[in-house]
C-alpha positions in Angstrom: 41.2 -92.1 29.9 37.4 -93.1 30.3 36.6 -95.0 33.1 34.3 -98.0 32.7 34.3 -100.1 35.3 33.3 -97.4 38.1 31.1 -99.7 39.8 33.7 -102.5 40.1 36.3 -100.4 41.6 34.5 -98.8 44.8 30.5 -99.0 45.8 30.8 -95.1 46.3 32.6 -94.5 42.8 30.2 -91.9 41.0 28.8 -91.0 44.5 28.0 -87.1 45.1 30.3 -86.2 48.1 28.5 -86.3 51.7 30.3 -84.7 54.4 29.5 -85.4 58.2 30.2 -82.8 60.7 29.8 -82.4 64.9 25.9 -82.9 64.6 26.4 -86.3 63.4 29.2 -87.0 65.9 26.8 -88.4 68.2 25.0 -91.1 65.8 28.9 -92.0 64.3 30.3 -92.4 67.4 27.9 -94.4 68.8 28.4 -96.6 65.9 31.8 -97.4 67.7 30.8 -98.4 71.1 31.4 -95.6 72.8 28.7 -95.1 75.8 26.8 -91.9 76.2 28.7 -90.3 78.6 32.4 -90.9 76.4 29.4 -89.5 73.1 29.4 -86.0 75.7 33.0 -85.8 75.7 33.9 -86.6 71.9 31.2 -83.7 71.1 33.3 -81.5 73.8 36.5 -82.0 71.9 35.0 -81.6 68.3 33.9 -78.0 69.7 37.0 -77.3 70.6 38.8 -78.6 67.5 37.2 -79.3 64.1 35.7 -82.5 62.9 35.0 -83.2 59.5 34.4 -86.7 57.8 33.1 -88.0 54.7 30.8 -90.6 53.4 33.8 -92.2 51.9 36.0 -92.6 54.8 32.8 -93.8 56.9 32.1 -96.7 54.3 35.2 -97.9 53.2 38.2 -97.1 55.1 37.1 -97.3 58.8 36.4 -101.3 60.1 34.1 -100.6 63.0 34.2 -103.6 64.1 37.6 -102.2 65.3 36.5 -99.0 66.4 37.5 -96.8 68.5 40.9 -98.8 68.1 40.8 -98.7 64.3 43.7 -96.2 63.0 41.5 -94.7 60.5 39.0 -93.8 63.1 41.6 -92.3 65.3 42.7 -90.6 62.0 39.6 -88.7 61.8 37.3 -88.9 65.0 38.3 -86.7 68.4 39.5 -88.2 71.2 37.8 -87.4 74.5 41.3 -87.5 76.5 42.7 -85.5 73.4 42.4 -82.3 76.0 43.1 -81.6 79.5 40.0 -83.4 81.1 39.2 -80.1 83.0 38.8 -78.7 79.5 36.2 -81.3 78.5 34.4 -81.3 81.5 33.7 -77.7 81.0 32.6 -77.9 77.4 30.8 -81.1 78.2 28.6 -79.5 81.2 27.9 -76.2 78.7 26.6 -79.0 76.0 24.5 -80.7 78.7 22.8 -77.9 79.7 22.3 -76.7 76.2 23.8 -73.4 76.4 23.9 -70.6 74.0 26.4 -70.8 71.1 28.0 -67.7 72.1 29.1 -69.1 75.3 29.8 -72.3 73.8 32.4 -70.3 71.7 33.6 -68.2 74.0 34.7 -71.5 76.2 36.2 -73.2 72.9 38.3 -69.7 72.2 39.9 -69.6 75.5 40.8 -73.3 75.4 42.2 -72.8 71.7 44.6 -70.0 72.5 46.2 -72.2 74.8 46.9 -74.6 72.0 49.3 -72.6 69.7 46.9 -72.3 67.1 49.9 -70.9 64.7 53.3 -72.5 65.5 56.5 -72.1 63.4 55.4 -68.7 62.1 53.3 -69.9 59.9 51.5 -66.1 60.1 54.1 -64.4 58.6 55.6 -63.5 55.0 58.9 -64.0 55.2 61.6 -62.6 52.5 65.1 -63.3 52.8 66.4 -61.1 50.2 64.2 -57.8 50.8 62.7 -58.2 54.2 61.3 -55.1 53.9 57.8 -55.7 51.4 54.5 -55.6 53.0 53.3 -59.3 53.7 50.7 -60.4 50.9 48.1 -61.8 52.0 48.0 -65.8 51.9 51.6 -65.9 50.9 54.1 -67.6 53.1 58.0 -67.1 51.8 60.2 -68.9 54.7 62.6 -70.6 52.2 64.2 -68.8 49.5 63.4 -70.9 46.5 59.5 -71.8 48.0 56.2 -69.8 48.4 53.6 -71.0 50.0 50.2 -70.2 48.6 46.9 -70.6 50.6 44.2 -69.8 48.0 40.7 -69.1 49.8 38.4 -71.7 48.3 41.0 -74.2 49.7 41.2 -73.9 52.8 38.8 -77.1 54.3 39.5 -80.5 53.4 37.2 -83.5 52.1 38.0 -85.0 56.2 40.3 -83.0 58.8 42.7 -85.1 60.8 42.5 -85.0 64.2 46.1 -84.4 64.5 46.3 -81.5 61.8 48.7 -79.0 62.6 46.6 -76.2 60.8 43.3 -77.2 62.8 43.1 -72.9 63.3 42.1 -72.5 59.8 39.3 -74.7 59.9 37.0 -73.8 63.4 35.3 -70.7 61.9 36.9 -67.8 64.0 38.3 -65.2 61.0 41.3 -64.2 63.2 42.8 -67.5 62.7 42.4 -68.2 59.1 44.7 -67.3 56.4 44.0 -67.0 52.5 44.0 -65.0 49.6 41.9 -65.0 46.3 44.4 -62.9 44.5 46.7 -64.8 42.1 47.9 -61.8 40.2 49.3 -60.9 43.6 51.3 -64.0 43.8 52.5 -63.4 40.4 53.9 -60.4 40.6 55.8 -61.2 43.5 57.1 -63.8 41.6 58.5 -62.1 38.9 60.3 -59.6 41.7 62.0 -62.5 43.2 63.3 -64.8 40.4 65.5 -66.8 43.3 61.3 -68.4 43.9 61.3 -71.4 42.4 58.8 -73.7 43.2 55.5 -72.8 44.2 53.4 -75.1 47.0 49.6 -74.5 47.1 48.4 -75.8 50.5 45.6 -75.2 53.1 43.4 -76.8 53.9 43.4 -78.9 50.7 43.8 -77.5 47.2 42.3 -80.2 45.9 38.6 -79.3 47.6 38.3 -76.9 44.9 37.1 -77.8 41.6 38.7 -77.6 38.4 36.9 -73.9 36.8 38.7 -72.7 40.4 41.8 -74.2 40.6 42.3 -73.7 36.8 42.7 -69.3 37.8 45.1 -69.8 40.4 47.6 -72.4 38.4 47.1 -71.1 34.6 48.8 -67.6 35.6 52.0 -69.0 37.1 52.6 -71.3 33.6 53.7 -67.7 32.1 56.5 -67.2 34.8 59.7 -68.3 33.6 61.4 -68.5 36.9 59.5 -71.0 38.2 60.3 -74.6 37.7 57.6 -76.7 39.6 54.6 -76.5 41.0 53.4 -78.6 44.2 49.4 -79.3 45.7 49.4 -80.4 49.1 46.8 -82.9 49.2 45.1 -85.8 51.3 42.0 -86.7 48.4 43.9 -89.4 47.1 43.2 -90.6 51.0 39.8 -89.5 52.1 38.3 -88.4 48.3 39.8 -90.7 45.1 36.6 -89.4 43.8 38.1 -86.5 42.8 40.3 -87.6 40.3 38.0 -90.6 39.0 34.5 -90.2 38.9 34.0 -86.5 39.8 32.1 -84.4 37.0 35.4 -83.0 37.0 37.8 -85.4 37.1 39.3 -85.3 33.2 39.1 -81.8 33.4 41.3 -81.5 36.3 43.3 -84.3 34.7 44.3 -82.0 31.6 44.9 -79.5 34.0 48.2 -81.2 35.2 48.8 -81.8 31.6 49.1 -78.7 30.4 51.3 -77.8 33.5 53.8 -80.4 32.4 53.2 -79.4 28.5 54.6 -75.8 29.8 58.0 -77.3 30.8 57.2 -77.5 34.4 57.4 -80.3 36.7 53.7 -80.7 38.8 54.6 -82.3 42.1 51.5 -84.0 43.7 52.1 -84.0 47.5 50.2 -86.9 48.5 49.7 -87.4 52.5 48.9 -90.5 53.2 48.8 -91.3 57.5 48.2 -95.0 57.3 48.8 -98.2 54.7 45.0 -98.8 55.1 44.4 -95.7 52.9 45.9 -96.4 50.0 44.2 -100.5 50.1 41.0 -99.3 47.8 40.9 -100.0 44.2 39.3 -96.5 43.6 43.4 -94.9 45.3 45.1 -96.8 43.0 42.9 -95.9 39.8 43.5 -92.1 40.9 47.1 -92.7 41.6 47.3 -94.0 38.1 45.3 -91.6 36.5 47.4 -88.8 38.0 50.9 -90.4 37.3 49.9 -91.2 33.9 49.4 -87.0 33.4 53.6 -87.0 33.8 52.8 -85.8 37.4 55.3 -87.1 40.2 53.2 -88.2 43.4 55.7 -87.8 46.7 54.2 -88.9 49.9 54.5 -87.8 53.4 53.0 -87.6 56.8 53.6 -87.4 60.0 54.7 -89.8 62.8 51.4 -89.8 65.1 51.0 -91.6 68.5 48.3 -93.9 68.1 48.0 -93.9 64.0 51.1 -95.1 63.0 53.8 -95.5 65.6 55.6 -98.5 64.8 57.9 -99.4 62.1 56.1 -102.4 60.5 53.4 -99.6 59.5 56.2 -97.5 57.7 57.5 -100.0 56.3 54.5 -101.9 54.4 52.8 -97.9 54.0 56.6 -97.1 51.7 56.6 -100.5 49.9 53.1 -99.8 48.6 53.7 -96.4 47.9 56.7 -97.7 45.6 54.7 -100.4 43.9 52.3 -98.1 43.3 54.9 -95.8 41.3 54.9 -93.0 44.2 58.2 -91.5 46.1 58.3 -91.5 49.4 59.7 -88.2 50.8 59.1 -87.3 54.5 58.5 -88.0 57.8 57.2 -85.4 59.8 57.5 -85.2 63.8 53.7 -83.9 64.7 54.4 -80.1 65.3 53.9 -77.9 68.9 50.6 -77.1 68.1 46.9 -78.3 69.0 46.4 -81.8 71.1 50.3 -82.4 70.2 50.7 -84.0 74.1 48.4 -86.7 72.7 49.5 -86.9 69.7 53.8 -86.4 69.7 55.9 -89.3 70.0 59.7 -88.5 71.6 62.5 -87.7 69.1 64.6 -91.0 70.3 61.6 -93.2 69.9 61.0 -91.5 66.6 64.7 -92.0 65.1 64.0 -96.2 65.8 60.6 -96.3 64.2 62.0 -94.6 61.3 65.2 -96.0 61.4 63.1 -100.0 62.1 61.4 -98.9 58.7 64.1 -97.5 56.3 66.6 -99.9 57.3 63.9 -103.0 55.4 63.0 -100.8 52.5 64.9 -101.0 49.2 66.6 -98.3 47.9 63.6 -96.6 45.9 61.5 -95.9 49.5 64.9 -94.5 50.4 64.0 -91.3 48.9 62.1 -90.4 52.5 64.2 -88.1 54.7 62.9 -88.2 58.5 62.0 -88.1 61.0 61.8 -84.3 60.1 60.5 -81.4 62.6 59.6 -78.1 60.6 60.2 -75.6 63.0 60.5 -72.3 62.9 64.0 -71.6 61.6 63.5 -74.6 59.3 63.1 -78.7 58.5 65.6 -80.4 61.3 66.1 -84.1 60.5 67.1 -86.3 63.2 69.9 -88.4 62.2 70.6 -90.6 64.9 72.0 -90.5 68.3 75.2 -91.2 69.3 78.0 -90.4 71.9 80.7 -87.9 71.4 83.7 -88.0 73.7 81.0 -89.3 76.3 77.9 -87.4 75.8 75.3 -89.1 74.3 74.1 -87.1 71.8 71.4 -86.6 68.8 72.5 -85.8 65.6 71.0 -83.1 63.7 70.8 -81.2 60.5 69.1 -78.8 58.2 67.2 -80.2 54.9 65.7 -76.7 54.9 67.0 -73.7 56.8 65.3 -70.2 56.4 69.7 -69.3 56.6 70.5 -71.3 53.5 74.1 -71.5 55.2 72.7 -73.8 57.3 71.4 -76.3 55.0 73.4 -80.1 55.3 75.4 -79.0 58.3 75.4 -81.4 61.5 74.4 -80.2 64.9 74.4 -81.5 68.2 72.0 -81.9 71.0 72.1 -83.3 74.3 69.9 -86.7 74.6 66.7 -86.2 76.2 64.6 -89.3 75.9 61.6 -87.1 76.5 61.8 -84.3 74.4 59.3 -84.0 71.3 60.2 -81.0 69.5 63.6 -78.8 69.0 62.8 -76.5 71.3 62.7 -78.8 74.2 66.2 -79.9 73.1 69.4 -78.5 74.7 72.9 -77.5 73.0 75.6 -80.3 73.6 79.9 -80.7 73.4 79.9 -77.6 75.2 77.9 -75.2 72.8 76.8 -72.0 74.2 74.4 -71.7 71.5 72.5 -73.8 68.3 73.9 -73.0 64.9 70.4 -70.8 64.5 70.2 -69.2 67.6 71.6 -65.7 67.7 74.7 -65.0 69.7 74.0 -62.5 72.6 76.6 -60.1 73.5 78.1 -61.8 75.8 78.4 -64.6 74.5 81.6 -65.0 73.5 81.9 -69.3 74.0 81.6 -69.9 70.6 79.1 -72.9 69.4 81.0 -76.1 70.3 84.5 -76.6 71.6 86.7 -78.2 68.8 87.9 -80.2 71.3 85.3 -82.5 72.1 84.4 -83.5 68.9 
């Protein structure tokens, strides 16, 4: 699987990775237009929130000559209007007058616990068949068949997303991060809950690590019967094709996903991928390649992000290349009720036509995607459409994950809001006292819907 032609497929192929952080914001950013004064209040955000580019992403993805407008700019590159203004005028004065860090820090942290730095419960172990274990460390188990592992030398990414619902993990404060470095941990646990199927390593991005690391975590779990696949969570085939090409590492990590098909184990590549304009390099489609040929299965997803991607034509061509390519489409996400999500979310009934505008021009191999999908805290709720039901207008719902496996596949009903963004500005509809989720309180004694109306 030797690569020749590295030099015809991307002037940074065989490049050592350069990243860019806040210190360079000002000599990037100026690079797009913006005037001093909108420099100030880009740098106020990116202390607030993290920024993190590479040299990659700067030379081949983002056409200034369309920046600030270009969507792989906005991809990566704060906003100043991304927080309430009072916000950035505050941060923006402290940078002015050059204050100390530790005031600097102290502004940033009160602004960020404002921003529900961990939404969903993302914090907590969750067991559904013995509730009663002492969380491990770096281990998320909200589904029955999935846990979640956050290994600790993966938790930055080779370029953050300014809409990155796990932002918390990456601005340097140790009460907001989440990892572990203990695999045998994670394997144990395993073998105590044989229902665990499917592992997901996520972050951050497993795939900042390099192979010698990534190697300990994935080796152990090729022992554990149980399990039948194993996922990565991953934007490099995005911002770093690098690391499946031309890295040092790149056949190493390679053989890596080969042996974890040789053990009888499917190796799901979770592949996010916010824009069609990532995946137009000849250095993504080599790695795409590369990886596939390994018997690895590449699914895509992303969310549905004001200002990125929030039109159908974008969906559309972004699945049709994804299927040429040999990827499956699988979700998309509504942006979660966490961080700058005011700038970022799109409404639930504009986000049902986009996806429905996109699906309904797609053959039947894109039509693998499931969306527009919110993963909230009692589980992944898919908006099916909207409707009206003995005259209410209604949105359709249903669980493709539910932390109550009950749930799973059964429609619910909630009243039309053209504003809402997120389930829990939704309301019950037909009559329901209650969502299927939501616990009854004692006197409650209405029931969920009336027959009746439906």
């Amino acid at each position: 699987m030797s690569l020749t032609h590295d030099a015809a497929l991307s002037p940074s192929a065989g490049r050592r990775f350069r990243a860019y952080t806040t210190k360079h914001l000002d000599e990037l950013t100026a690079r797009a237009g913006l005037g001093a004064d909108e420099r100030l209040a880009v740098r106020a955000v990116a202390n607030v929130l993290p920024f993190r580019v590479n040299s990659y992403v700067v030379d081949e993805l983002i056409d200034w000559d369309a920046a600030p407008d270009d969507p792989i700019y906005r991809l990566v590159f704060p906003q100043a209007d991304m927080l309430p203004q009072p916000d950035v005028a505050r941060i923006a004065d402290l940078l002015r007058k050059d204050a100390p860090r530790k005031e600097l820090n102290q502004a940033a942290n009160e602004i960020r616990a404002r921003l529900n730095p961990h939404p969903a419960g993302q914090m907590e172990l969750n067991v559904p068949k013995a509730g009663n274990e002492e969380p491990i460390p770096g281990v998320q188990h909200k589904y029955a068949e999935t846990a979640l592992f956050f290994p600790k030398q993966g938790q930055t990414c080779h370029a953050y997303c300014t809409y990155c619902f796990r932002w918390a993990q990456f601005v340097g404060e140790p009460d907001l991060k989440f990892a572990s470095s203990e695999i045998d941990q994670l394997v144990s646990y395993l073998y105590e809950h044989p229902e665990v199927t499917s592992v997901l390593f996520t972050g951050g991005d497993p795939m900042i690590m390099g192979e010698g690391v990534i190697s300990r975590y994935i080796e152990p779990l090729l022992q554990v019967e149980t399990l039948e696949s194993i996922r990565i969570g991953t934007k490099a085939l995005a911002y770093w094709p690098q690391r499946f090409v031309t890295d040092p590492d790149a056949e190493e990590t390679l053989r890596l996903f080969e042996r974890v098909i040789a053990s009888g184990k499917n190796l799901a590549f979770m592949a996010h991928f916010s824009h069609p304009n990532e995946m137009a390099p000849d250095l993504v489609q080599e790695a795409v390649r590369r990886i596939r040929d390994t018997g690895s299965v590449i699914r895509t997803q992303a969310p549905l992000i004001r200002t990125i991607n929030d039109d159908s034509a974008t969906w559309e061509r972004m699945w049709r290349t994804q299927v040429r390519q040999g990827m499956v489409p699988y979700y998309m996400f509504v942006e979660r009720d966490t961080g700058p999500k005011d700038y970022f979310a799109v409404p639930l009934a504009d986000a049902y036509e986009i996806f429905r505008g996109a699906y309904k021009n797609v053959s039947g191999l894109a039509r693998t995607v499931r969306g527009p999908s919110m993963s909230a805290t009692p589980g992944k709720v898919c908006v099916d459409g909207v409707t009206e039901i003995a005259g209410e207008k209604v949105f359709v719902l249903h669980f493709i994950q539910a932390r109550d496996p009950e749930l799973v596949g059964k429609p619910f009903f909630a009243k039309y809001d053209e504003k809402a963004t997120w389930l829990f500005d939704l309301e019950p509809a037909l009559g329901a006292a209650r969502f299927p989720y939501e616990e009854p309180s004692p006197a409650d004694t209405s029931g969920l819907v009336d027959p009746a109306r439906v």
